[in-house]
C-alpha positions in Angstrom: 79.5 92.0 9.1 82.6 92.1 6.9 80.8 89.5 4.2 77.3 91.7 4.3 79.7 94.8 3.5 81.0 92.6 0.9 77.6 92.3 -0.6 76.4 95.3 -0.7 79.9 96.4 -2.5 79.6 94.2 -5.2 75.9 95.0 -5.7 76.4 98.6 -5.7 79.2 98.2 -8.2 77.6 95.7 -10.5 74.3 97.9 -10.2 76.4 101.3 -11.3 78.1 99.0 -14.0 75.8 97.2 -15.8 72.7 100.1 -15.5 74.7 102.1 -17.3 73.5 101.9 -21.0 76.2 104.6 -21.8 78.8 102.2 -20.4 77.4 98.4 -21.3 79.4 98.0 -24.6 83.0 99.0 -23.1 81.8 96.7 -20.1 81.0 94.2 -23.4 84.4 94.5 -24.8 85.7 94.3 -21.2 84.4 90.8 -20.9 84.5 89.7 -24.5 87.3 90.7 -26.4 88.1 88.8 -29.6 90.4 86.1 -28.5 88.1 85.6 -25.8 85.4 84.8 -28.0 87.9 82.0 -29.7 88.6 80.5 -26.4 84.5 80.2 -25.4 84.2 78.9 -28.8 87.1 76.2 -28.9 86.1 75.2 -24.7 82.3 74.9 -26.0 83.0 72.6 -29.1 83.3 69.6 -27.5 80.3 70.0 -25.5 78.0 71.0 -28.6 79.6 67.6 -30.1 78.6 65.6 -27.2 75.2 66.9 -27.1 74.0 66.7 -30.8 75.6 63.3 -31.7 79.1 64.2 -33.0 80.4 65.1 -36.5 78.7 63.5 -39.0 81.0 60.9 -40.4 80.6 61.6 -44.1 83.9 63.3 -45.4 82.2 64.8 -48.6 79.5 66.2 -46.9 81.6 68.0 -44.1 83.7 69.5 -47.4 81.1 70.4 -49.0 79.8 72.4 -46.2 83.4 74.0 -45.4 83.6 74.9 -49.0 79.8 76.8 -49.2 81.1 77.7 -45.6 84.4 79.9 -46.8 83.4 81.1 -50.1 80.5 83.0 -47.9 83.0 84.7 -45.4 85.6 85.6 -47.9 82.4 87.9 -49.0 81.8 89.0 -45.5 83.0 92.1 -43.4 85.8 89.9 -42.1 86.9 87.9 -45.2 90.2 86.7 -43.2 88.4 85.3 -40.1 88.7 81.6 -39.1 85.6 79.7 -39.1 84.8 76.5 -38.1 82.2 74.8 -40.0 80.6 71.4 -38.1 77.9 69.3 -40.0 76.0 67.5 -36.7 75.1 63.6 -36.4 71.6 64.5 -35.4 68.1 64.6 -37.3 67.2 67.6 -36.0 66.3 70.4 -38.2 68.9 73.4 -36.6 71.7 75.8 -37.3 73.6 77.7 -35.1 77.0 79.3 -34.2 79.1 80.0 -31.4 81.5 83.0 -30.7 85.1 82.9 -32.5 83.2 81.2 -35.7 82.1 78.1 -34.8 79.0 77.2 -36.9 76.8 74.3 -36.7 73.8 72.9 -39.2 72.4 69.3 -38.5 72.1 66.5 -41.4 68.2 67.3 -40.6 68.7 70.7 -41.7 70.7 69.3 -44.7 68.2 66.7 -45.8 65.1 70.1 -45.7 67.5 72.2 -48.4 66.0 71.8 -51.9 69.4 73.3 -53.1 73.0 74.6 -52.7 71.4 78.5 -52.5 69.0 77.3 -49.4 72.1 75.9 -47.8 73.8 78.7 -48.8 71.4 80.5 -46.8 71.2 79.0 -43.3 75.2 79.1 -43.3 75.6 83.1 -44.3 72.1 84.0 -41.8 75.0 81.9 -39.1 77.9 83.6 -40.3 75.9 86.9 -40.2 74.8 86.1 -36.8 78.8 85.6 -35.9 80.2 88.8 -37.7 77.8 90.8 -35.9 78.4 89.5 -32.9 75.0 88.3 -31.7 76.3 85.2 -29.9 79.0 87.0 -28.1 76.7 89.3 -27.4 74.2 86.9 -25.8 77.4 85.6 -23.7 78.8 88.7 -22.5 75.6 90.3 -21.8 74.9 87.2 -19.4 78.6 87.3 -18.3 77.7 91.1 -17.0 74.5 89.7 -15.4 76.6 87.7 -13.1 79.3 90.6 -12.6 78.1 90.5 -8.8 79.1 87.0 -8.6 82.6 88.6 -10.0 82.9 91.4 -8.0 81.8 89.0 -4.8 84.2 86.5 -5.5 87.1 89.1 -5.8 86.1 90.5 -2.3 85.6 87.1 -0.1 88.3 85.6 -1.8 86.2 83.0 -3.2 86.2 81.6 -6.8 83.1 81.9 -8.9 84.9 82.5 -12.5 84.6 78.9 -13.8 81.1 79.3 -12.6 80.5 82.5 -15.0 82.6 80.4 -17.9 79.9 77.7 -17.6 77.2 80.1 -19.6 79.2 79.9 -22.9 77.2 77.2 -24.5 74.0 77.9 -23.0 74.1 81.9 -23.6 74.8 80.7 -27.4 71.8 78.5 -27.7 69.2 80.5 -26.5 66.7 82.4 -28.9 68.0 85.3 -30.6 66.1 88.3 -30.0 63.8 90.2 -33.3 66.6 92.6 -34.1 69.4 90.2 -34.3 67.2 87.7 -36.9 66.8 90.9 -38.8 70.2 91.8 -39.4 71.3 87.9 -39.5 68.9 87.8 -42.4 70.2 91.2 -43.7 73.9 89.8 -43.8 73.3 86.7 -44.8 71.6 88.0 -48.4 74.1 90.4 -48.6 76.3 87.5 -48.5 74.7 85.4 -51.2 74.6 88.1 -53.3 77.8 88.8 -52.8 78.6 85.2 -53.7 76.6 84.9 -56.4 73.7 82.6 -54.8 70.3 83.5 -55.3 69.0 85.7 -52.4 65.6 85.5 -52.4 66.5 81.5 -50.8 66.5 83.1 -47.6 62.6 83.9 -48.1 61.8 80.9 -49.9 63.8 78.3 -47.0 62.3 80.2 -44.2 59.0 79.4 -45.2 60.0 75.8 -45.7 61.5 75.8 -42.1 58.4 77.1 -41.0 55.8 74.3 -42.5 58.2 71.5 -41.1 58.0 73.3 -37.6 54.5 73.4 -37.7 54.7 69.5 -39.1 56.4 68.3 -36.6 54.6 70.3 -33.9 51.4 68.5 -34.9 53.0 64.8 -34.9 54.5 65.3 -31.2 51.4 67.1 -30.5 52.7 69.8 -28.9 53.0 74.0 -29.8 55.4 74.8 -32.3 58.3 76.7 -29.8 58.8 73.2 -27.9 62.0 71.1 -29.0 65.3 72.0 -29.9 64.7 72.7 -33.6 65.5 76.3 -35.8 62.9 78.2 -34.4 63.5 77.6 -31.1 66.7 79.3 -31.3 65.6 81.7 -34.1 62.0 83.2 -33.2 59.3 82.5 -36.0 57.9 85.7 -37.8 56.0 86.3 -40.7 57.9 90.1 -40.7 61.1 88.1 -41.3 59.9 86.6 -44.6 58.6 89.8 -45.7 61.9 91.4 -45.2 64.2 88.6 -47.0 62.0 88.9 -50.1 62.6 93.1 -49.7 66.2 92.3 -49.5 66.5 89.6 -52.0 64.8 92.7 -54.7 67.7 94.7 -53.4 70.6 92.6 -54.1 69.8 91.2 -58.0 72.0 89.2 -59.0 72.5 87.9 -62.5 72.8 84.4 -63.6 72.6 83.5 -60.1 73.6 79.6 -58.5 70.8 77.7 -57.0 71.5 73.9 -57.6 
């Protein structure tokens, strides 16, 4: 009787939380405060190592991408943040970031840029994706989905925190959702711009990404959303392109770097 009461407790009180739309982003910050987002990121590094092949051992490559990887968040809304810029061992055409500024890109990824502004690119749309919080979103929102689990465990008396820390990684990975490529893709310009890149390589690399996808799809024979590669994590739309080229005619910039 006493663990059915239990249940219905935490239900109730996860229900009256998380249903709350007016209350979801203090219940955000509740969960996910800033140094939290470090810690996920610094416990979830190892694991994204392990998985994608290590660090590839090349030690001007892994500057080069630090450097492209600072001078683009000194422009940002949080020019003194720490990043953490990883270049993966693995062919696979990806990018992607973890909260507290971890960001990844693949020597597949690397290989696709024609030049420094298309590189330029995937690392501010990632550093975009970080300053706006997407990825911490993503984790916290499926931190509040499990806030039963919480609540449950705090009235039987039974452990199921490490169980919630497990989603780090996995919340991080999964495909961002329309809005969030939008404003990725709006920061990341803004970024270039900033930096003096050309912006309009945000257009021009998307549509490269999108020709290998469809590539690669054909060899494996299979549809283009299967396998771990960009748009699999970033969702495929025409709309985006549209919009980079809209922003790049926004944010001219004269004499811009490309090579």
């Amino acid at each position: 009787m006493l663990r059915c009461s239990a249940l219905i407790v935490a239900g109730t009180v996860a229900c009256c939380f998380v249903c709350s739309s007016a209350r979801t982003q203090d219940l955000f910050d509740l969960f996910m405060s800033p140094s939290d987002e470090a810690r996920i990121g610094r416990e979830e590094h190892p694991k994204i190592l392990e998985e994608f092949g290590g660090i590839y051992a090349d030690p001007k490559i892994t500057s080069y991408v630090n450097s492209i990887g600072n001078f683009l968040v000194h422009t940002s809304e949080t020019p003194n943040a720490r990043f953490t810029f990883t270049v993966l061992n693995t062919p696979l055409v990806n990018a992607f970031a973890l909260p507290g500024g971890y960001v990844y890109v693949t020597r597949g990824i690397l290989a696709l840029a024609s030049n420094e502004a298309e590189l330029a690119g995937v690392i501010a749309h990632e550093i975009g994706h970080v300053t706006a919080r997407h990825s911490a979103d993503r984790v916290g929102n499926s931190v509040l989905a499990n806030l039963g689990l919480v609540l449950l465990g705090a009235v039987t008396g039974n452990s199921v925190l490490h169980e919630v820390g497990e989603v780090g990684a996995f919340a991080a990975l999964q495909a961002y959702s329309r809005d969030d490529e939008f404003e990725a893709d709006q920061l990341g310009v803004r970024y270039l711009a900033r930096a003096g890149f050309l912006p309009r390589a945000v257009s021009t690399f998307l549509r490269k990404l999108e020709a290998h996808s469809r590539l690669e799809a054909k060899i494996r024979d299979v549809a283009p959303e299967q396998g771990f590669d960009f748009f699999a994590t970033h969702p495929r739309t025409e709309k985006r392109v549209t919009r980079a080229v809209e922003l790049a005619q926004d944010h001219r910039v004269t004499d811009p770097i490309v090579a």
